[in-house]
C-alpha positions in Angstrom: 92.9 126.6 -85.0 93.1 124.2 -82.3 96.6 125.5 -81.1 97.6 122.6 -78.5 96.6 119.6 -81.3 98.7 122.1 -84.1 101.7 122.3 -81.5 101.6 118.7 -80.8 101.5 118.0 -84.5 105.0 119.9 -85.0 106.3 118.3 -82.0 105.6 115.0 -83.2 107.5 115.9 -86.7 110.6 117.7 -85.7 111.0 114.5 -82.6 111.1 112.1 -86.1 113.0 114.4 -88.0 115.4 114.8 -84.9 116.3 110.8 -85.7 116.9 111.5 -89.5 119.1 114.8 -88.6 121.3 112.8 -86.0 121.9 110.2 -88.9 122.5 112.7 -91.4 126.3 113.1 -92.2 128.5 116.3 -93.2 128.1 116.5 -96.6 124.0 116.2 -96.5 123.7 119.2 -94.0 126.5 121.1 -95.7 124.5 120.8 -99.2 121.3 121.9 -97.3 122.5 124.7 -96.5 124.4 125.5 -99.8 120.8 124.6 -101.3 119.1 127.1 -98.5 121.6 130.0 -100.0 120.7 129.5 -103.5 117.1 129.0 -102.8 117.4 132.9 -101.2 119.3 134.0 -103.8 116.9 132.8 -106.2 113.7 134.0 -104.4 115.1 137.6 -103.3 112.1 139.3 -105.1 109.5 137.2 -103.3 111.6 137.6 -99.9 111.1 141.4 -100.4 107.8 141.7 -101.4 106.4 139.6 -98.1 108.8 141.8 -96.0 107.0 144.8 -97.6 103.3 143.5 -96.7 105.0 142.8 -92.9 106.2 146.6 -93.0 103.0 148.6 -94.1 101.3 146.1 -91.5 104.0 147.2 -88.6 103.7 150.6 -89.7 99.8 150.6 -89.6 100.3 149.3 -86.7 102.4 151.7 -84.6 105.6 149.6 -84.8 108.5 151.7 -83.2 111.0 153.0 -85.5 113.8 150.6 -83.7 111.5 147.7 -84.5 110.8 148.5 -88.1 114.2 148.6 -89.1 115.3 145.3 -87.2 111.7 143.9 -89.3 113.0 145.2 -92.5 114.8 142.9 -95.2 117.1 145.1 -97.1 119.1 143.5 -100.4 122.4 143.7 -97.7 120.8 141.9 -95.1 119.3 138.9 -97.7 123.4 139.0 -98.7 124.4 138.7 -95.2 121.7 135.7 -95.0 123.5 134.1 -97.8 126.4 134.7 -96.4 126.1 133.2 -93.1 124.7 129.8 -94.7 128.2 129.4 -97.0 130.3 130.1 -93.2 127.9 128.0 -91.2 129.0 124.9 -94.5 132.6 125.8 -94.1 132.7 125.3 -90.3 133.7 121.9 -88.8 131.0 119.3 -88.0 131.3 119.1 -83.8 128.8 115.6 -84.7 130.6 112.3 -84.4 133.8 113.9 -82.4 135.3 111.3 -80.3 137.7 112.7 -77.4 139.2 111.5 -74.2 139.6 107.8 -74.8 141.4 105.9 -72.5 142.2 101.7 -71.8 140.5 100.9 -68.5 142.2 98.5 -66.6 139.5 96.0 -67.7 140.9 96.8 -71.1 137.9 98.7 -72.3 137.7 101.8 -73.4 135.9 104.6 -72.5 135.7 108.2 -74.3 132.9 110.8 -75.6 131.1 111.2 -78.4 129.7 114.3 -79.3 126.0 114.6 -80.2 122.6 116.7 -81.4 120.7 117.8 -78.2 117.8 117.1 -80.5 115.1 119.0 -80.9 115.5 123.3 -80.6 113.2 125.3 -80.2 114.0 128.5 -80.4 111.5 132.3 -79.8 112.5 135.0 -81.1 110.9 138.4 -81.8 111.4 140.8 -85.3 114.3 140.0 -87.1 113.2 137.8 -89.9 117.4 137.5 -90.2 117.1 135.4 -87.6 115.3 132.3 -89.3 118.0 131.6 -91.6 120.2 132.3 -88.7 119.0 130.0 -86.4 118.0 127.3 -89.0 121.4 126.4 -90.3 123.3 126.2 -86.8 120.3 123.8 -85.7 121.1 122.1 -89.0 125.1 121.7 -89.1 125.1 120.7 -85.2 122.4 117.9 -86.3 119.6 118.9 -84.6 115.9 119.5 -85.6 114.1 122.7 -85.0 111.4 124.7 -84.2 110.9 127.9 -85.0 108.4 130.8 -83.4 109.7 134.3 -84.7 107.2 137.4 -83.9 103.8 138.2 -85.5 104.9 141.1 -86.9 107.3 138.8 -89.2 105.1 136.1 -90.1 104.7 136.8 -93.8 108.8 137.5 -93.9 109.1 134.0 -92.0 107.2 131.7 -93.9 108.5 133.0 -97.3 112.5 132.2 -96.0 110.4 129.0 -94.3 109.9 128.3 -98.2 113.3 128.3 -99.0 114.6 126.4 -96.5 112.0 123.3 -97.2 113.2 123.8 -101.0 116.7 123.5 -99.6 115.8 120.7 -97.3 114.0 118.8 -100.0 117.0 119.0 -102.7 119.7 117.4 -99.7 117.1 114.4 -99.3 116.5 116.0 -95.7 112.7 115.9 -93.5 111.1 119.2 -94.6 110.2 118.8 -90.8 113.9 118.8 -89.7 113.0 122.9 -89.8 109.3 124.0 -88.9 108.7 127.8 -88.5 104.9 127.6 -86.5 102.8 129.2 -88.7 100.2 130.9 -86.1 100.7 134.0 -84.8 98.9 132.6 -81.6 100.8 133.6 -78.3 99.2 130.3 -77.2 101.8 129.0 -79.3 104.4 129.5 -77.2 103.0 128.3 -74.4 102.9 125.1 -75.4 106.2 124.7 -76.9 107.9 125.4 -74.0 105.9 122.8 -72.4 106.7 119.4 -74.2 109.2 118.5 -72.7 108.4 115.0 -74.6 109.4 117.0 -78.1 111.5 119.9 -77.1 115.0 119.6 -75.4 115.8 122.6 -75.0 114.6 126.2 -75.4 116.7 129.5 -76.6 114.7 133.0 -76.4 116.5 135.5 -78.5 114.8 138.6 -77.7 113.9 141.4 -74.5 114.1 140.5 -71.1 110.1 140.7 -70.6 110.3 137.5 -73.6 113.2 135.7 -71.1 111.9 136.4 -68.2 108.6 134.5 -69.2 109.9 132.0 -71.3 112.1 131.1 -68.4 109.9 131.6 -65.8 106.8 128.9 -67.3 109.0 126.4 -69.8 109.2 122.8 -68.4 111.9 122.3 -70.9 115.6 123.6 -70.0 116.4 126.8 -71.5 119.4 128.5 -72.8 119.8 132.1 -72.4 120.7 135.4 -70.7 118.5 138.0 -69.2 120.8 141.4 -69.4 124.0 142.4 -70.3 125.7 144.3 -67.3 128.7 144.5 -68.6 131.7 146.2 -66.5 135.5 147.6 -67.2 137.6 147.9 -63.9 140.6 149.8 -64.9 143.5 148.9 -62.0 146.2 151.3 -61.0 148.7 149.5 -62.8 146.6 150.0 -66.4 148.3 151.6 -69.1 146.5 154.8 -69.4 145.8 154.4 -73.0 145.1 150.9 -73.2 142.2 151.9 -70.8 141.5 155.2 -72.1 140.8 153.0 -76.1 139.0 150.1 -74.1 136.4 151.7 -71.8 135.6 154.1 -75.1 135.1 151.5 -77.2 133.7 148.8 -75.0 130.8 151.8 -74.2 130.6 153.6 -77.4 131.4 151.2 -80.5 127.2 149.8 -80.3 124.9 150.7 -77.5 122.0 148.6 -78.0 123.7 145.5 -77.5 124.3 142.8 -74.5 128.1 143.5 -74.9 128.0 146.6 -74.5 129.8 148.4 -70.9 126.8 149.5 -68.8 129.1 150.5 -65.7 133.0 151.7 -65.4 135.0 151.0 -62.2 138.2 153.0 -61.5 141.1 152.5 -59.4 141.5 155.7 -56.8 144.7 155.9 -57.6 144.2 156.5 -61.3 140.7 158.3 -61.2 142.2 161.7 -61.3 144.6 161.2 -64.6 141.7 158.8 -66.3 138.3 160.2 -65.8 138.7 163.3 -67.0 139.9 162.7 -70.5 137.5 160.0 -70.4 134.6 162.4 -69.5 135.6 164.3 -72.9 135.6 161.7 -75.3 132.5 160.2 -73.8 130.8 164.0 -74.1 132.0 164.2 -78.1 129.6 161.1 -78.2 126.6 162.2 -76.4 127.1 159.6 -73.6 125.3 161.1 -70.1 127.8 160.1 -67.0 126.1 159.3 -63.8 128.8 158.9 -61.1 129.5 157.8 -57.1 130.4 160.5 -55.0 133.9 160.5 -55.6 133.6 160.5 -59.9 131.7 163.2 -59.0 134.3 165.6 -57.2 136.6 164.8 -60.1 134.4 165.3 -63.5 131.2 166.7 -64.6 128.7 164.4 -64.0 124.9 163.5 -62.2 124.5 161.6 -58.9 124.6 157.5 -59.7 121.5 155.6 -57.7 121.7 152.2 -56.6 119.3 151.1 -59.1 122.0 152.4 -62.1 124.4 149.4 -61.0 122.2 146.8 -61.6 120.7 148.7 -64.9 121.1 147.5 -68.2 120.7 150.8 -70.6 121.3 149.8 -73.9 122.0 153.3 -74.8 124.4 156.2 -74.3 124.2 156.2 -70.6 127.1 155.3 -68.8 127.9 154.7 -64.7 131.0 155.5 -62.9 132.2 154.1 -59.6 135.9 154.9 -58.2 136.7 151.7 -56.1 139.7 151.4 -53.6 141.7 147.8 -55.1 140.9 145.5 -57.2 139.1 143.7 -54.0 136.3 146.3 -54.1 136.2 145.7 -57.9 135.7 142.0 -58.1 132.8 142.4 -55.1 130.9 144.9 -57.1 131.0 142.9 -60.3 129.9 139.9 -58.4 126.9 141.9 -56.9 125.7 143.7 -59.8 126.6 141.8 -62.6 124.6 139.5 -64.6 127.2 137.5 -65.3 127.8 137.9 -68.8 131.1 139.6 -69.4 133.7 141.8 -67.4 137.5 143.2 -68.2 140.4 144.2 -66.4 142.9 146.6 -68.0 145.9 146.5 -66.3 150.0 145.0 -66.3 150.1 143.7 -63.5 149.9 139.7 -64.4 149.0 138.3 -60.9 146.0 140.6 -60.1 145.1 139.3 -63.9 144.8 136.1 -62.9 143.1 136.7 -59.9 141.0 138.9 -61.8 140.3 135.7 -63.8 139.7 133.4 -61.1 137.4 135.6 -58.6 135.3 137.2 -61.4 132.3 134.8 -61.5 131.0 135.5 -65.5 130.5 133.9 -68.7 133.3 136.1 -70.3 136.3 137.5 -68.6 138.9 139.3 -70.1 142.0 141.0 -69.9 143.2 144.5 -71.2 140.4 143.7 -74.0 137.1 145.5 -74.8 133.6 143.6 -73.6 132.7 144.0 -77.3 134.6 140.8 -78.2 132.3 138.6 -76.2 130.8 137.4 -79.4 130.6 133.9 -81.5 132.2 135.1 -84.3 135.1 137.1 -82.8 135.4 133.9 -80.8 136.1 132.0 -83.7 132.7 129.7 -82.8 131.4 131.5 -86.4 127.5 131.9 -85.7 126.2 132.0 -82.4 122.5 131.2 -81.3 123.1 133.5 -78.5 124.8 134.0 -75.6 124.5 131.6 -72.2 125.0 133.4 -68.6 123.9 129.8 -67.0 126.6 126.8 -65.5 125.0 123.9 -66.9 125.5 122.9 -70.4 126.2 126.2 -72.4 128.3 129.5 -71.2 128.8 131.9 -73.3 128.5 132.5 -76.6 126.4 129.5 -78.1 128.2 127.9 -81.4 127.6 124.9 -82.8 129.3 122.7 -80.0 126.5 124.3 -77.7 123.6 123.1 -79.4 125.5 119.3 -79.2 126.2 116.8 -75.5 128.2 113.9 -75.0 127.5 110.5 -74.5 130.3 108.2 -73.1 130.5 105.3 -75.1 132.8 102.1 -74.3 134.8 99.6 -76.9 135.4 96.0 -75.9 136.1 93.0 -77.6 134.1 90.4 -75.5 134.6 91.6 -72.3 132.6 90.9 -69.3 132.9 92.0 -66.0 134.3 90.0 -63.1 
């Protein structure tokens, strides 16, 4: 296959279906996606058996076990599939929205509208999931799509790629308004993220070795995060057990996952009462401490390097500084983080705020666990993914993140003098 005159092809399509999509109004999408669902629903048996042949090949070839569960397409995750098409209907359409209008002194006037960005491509590796996932938010916020999931998926992909074409076709929609590349060509990638002509943006959903590249050779702007350092400062005005329930759970409620606390910063004042019972619960979950000099004269725990503060572990490993004020706080989260989301626990309301203000992250929250930095709990529904960038999208990425704004101006003959 002649991979650059293939990718241009697809390009090509999903720029004209991108036209059709921006045209299309709520109900069309909505009953694509409805359509999509019962498409699924109706093709389970053939979803399963493709998954099967994408297994034996993963396991032939030396797939991790981690991998070939996220590969695998049990009966609850095709329900969760379905499910997430009927939320992604029910959710408003951010399309068409016009805000902020305002009479000029001209006597124009001038507001927003709220648009598709276009055309999405979005790179992704393993969870087949992820297709339906990332097909109907492209869909609802207007936009066309391309889709490049990993090789190990490909037979998983292009039999949910069947059911969303069947879905697309019964709505009246551009079976091209959702391509999912069919080689399994790395080249592939490398020229999506280059047409800049077809693509407008970019989202990797998968390790940092995929976002570092993707974001290190696209020519097309990309949405996404790298890690998830994630910290807890509990203040010397916290409520002990408000911060005793948040650092456990912001740590220990999923590991492998970018919300997840990777390092715990305790007031001195505080250290003595908090750390220990801390250091017990943690130990009744298997979670290995590594600690600054001072966590270390007060609980059980090895020697923390500079390279654990800037280290995303994604597993039950947990580091421990004991900072002066909230001062020292806010400058190590501004050196080590990566910007995606911190807490506070504390009652004291001003050093909230300023807690708030100085704290220079996507998500920052008070007295509340890191694990809520999500699109859902957000009430955004689906998410695409999570933005640690300043332009466009921060965040959790919903359907007003795959959409701009245009300003757009209503007059009645008026000219300029």
């Amino acid at each position: 296959m002649d991979v650059k005159a293939y990718m241009t092809q697809v390009g090509q399509q999903a720029r004209a279906a991108s036209r059709a999509m921006a045209k299309a109004n709520t109900g069309i999408k909505n009953a694509a996606l409805l359509a999509i669902a019962d498409a699924i629903e109706a093709n389970r048996q053939a979803l399963t058996e493709a998954n099967q042949i994408d297994l034996a090949n993963g396991r032939a070839n030396g797939l991790e076990p981690a991998m070939l569960d996220r590969l695998e397409l049990t009966p609850a995750r095709i329900d969760t599939m379905i499910e997430g098409l009927h939320q992604v209907a029910a959710l408003p359409d951010p399309v068409g929205e016009i805000t902020d209008m305002t009479y000029r002194p001209s006597g124009i006037q001038v507001g927003k509208m709220r648009v598709p960005l276009g055309v999405i491509g979005i790179i992704y590796e393993s969870r087949p999931n992820v297709t339906v996932e990332a097909a109907s938010l492209c869909l609802k916020s207007g936009n066309a799509t391309i889709l490049r999931g990993g090789s190990e998926a490909i037979n998983s992909n292009q039999a949910i790629a069947r059911c969303i074409a069947d879905g697309l076709d019964k709505a009246g929609l551009p079976l091209s308004a959702v391509q999912i590349v069919e080689t399994t060509d790395r080249a592939a990638v490398g020229e999506l993220i280059t047409m800049p002509e077809f693509v407008d943006v970019i989202v990797p959903r998968g390790g940092k070795g995929l976002i570092e590249r993707i974001s290190n050779d696209a020519r097309v702007p990309v949405i996404k995060h790298l890690d998830g350092i994630c910290h807890v400062y509990i203040d010397a005005e916290a409520d002990p057990e408000k911060a005793i329930n948040i650092a456990l759970n912001a740590k220990t409620h999923r590991y492998g996952v970018c919300n997840a606390m990777e390092t715990l910063l305790v007031h001195d004042t505080v250290a003595d009462l908090i750390l220990p019972k801390l250091a017990e619960l943690y130990r009744e979950k298997g979670v290995e401490l590594r600690g600054c000099d001072k966590t270390q004269s007060i609980i059980d725990c090895v020697a923390a390097s500079e390279e654990d503060w800037s280290t995303e572990y994604l597993a039950p490993i947990l580091s421990i500084r004991v900072v002066d004020d909230i001062d020292a706080a806010i400058e190590h989260i501004n050196t080590y983080s990566s910007q995606h989301t911190e807490s506070i626990v504390t009652e004291n309301y001003t050093l909230s705020r300023r807690f708030l203000t100085e704290v220079d992250s996507s998500s920052v929250m008070v007295n509340a666990s890191t694990r809520f930095a999500d699109g859902f709990e957000y009430g955004l529904g689906a998410e695409i993914g999570i933005s640690t960038d300043k332009i466009h999208a921060r965040g959790p990425v919903g359907l007003e993140g795959l959409t701009s704004q245009k300003y757009i101006v209503l007059g009645d003959g008026h000219i300029r003098n």
